[in-house]
MARLO-710205 format. One record per residue (C-alpha): x, y negated, z; residue in one letter. Coordinates in steps of 0.2 Angstrom, whole numbers, padded with zeros to 4 digits, always signed. Each point is the difference from the previous one (the first is absolute). Layout:
# MARLO-710205
XYZA...
# end
This chain:
# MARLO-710205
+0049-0113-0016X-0018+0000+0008X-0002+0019+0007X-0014+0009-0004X-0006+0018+0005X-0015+0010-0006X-0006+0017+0007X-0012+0015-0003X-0009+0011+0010X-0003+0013-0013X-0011+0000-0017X-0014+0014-0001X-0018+0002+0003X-0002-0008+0016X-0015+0003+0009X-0011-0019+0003X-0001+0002+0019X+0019+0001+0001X+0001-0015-0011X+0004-0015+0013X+0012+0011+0010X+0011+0003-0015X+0000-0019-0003X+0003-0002+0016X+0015+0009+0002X+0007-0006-0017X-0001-0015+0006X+0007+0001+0018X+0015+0009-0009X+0003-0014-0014X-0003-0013+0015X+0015+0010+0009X+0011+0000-0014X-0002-0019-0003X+0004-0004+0017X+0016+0007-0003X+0003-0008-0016X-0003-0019+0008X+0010+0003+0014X+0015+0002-0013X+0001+0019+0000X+0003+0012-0014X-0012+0008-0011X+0007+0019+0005X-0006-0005+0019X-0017-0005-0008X-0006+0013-0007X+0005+0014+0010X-0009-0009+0015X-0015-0004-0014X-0001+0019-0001X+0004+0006+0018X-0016-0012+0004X-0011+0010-0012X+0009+0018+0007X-0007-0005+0016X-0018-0002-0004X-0010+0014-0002X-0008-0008-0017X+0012+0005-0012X+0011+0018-0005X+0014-0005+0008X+0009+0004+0018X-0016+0000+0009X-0015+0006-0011X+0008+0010-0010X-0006+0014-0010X+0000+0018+0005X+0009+0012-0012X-0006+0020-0004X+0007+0007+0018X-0007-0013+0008X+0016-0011+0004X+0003-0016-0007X+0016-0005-0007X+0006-0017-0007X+0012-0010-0012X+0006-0018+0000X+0013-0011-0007X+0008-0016+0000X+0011-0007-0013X+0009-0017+0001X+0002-0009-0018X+0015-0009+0003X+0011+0013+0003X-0011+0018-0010X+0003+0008+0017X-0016+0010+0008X-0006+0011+0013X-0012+0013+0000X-0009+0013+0011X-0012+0017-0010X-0009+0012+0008X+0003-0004+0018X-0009+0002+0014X-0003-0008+0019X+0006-0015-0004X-0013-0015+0003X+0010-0011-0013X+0007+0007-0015X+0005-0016-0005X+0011-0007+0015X+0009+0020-0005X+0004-0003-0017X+0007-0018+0007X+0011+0008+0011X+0005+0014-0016X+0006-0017-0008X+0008-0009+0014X+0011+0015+0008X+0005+0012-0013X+0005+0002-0017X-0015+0009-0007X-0017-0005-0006X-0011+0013+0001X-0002+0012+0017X-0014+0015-0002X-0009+0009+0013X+0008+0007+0017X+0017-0008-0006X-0009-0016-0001X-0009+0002+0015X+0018+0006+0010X+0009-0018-0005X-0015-0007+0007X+0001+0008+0017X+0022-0002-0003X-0005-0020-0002X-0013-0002+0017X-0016-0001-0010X-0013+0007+0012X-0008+0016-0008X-0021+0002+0001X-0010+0013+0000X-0013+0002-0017X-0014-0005+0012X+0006-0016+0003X-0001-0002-0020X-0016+0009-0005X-0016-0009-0001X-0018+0006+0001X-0003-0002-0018X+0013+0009-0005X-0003+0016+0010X-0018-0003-0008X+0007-0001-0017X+0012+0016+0002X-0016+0011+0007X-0010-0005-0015X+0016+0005-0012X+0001+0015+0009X-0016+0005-0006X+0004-0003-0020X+0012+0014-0006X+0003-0008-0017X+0003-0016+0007X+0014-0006-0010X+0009-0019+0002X-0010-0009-0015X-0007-0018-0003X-0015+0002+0007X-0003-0016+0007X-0010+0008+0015X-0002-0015+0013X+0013+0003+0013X+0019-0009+0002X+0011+0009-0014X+0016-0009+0000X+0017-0010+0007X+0002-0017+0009X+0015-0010-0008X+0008-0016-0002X+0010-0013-0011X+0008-0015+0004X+0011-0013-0004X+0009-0011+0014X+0009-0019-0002X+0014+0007-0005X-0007+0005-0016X+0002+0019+0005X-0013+0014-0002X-0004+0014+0010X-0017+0017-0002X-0005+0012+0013X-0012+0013-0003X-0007+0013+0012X-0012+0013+0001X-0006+0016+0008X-0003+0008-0019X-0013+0006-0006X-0019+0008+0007X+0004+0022+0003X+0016-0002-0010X+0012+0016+0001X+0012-0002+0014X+0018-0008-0005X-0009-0009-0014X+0007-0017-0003X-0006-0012-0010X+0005-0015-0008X+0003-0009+0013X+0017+0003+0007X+0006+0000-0017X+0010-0015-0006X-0009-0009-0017X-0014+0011+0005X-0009-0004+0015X+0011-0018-0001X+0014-0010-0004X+0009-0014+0001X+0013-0009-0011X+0006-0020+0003X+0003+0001-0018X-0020+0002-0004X-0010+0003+0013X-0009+0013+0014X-0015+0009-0002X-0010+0014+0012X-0011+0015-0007X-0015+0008+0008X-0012+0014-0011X+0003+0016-0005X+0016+0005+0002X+0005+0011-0012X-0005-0012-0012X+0010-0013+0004X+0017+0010+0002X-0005+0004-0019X+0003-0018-0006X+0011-0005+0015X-0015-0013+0004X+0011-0013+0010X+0016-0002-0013X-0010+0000-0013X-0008-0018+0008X+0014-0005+0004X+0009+0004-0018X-0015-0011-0006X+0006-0014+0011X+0017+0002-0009X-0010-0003-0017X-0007-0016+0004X-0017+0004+0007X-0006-0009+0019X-0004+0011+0013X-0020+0002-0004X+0004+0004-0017X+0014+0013+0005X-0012+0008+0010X-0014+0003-0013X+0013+0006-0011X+0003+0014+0013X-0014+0004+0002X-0007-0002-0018X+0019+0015-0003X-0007+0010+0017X-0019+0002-0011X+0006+0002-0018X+0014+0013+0004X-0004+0012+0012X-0020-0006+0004X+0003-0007+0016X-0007-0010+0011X+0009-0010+0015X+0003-0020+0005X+0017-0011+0000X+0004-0013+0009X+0016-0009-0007X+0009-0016+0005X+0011-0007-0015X+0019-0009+0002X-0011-0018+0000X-0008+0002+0014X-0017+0005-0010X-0013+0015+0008X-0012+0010-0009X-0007+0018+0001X-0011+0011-0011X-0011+0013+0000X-0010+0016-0008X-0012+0007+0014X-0016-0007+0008X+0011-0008+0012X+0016-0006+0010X+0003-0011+0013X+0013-0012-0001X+0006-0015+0008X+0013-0015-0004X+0004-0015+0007X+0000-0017-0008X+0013-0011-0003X-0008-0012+0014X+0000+0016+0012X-0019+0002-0003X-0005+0018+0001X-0010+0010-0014X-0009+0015+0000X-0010+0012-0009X-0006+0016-0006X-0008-0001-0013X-0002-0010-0017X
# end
């Protein structure tokens, strides 16, 4: 099997001047990934380094960047599944943590759970050595920007507005030469969302999934869309059905619009070692690597 990985940085309206860091990060990220597939190593390792290198750049709404909630405290959800085995990690609603990702890892690799929330998340991950921050060290000018305007719009409500600002989750999907296939999805949520609110992404078949059997995909959008048709199984059940990987994901996202009138982006890599990814806003930034190792990027059609 030839690995492949491909990876998002969120699908929104994404303001033009921010246009070349996204794609550059996406493609840092899908380049980090892909140096651990050639050296022989497994898709799970893949794409939680993919996403930890987009949690680290102040780009995206994840780890570092991320978005301020009502109380002015940023709180945020990861997970990782691996396809071979159905056995995840995941992280909602947890704070001071710089990588989210390298948590729900850590929920996968050293207890019997999948899904730690809030102080009990952030106690294991003080029990397990991870190094605590302080929100500073995550929250970025534009974001403190973006929560003063908020604060001055008493009817805001979370809507699909596509106002010009970052409004989603970095993620990956993978498949190694074993032939096994991994997700990861992470975010810090949505813009001046009410604390505790998680999303789709920590959710298993929401924000991602991954099956040997068919295939692994990663969401990004609006979330409570996407927990409303279970986004990520349902491109992967597509998979099951016969379709490749591009065509799995516009049937995803063809569901997410004609169910529940959603808009959001898929990126899905299929049993076969096939990529693709689709999408219903103005933009998302995505990035895959070739079977030759050449990198692709974009954010826009």
């Amino acid at each position: 099997m030839i690995p492949r990985i491909i990876v998002h940085g969120g699908a929104w309206k994404i303001a033009e001047e921010t246009h070349a860091d996204h794609i550059a990060g996406v493609h840092a990220a899908a380049e980090a990934g892909w140096q651990i597939l050639a050296a022989g190593g497994s898709a799970l390792d893949a794409v939680e380094q993919a996403v930890v290198m987009m949690e680290d750049d102040p780009t995206f709404d994840a780890g570092v960047g991320s978005v301020l909630n009502r109380a002015g405290e940023i709180e945020m959800d990861a997970i990782l599944m691996d396809g071979r085995t159905l056995k995840l990690g995941a992280v909602a609603a947890v704070r001071g943590i710089t990588n989210p990702i390298r948590l729900a890892r850590l929920i996968f690799d050293d207890t019997d759970h999948s899904l730690l929330v809030g102080e009990g998340a952030r106690r294991f991950a003080e029990a397990k050595g991870m190094r605590l921050c302080a929100q500073a060290e995550l929250t970025v000018p534009r974001e403190i920007e973006r929560f003063r305007r908020l604060q001055q719009m008493p009817d805001y409500h979370l809507a699909y507005e596509f106002a010009p600002d970052p409004q989603g989750t970095v993620g990956a999907v993978a498949i190694d030469a074993e032939g096994h296939v991994a997700a990861a999805t992470s975010t810090g949520g949505a813009a001046y969302k009410l604390p505790g609110r998680v999303g789709d992404s920590p959710l298993v078949g929401s924000g991602a999934y991954a099956d040997d059997l068919t295939g692994a995909a990663s969401a990004t959008g609006h979330g409570e869309s996407i927990m409303r048709v279970v986004l990520c199984k349902t491109a992967t059940d597509a998979i099951g059905r016969g379709m490749s990987a591009q065509q799995a994901a516009e049937f995803a996202i063809r569901t997410l619009f004609e169910r529940v009138g959603g808009y959001g982006g898929v990126i899905v890599a299929d049993r076969h070692g096939q990529v693709g990814f689709a999408y219903n806003t103005p933009h998302m930034a995505v990035a895959w690597v070739e079977p030759d190792g050449t990198v692709r990027a974009r954010i826009k059609d």
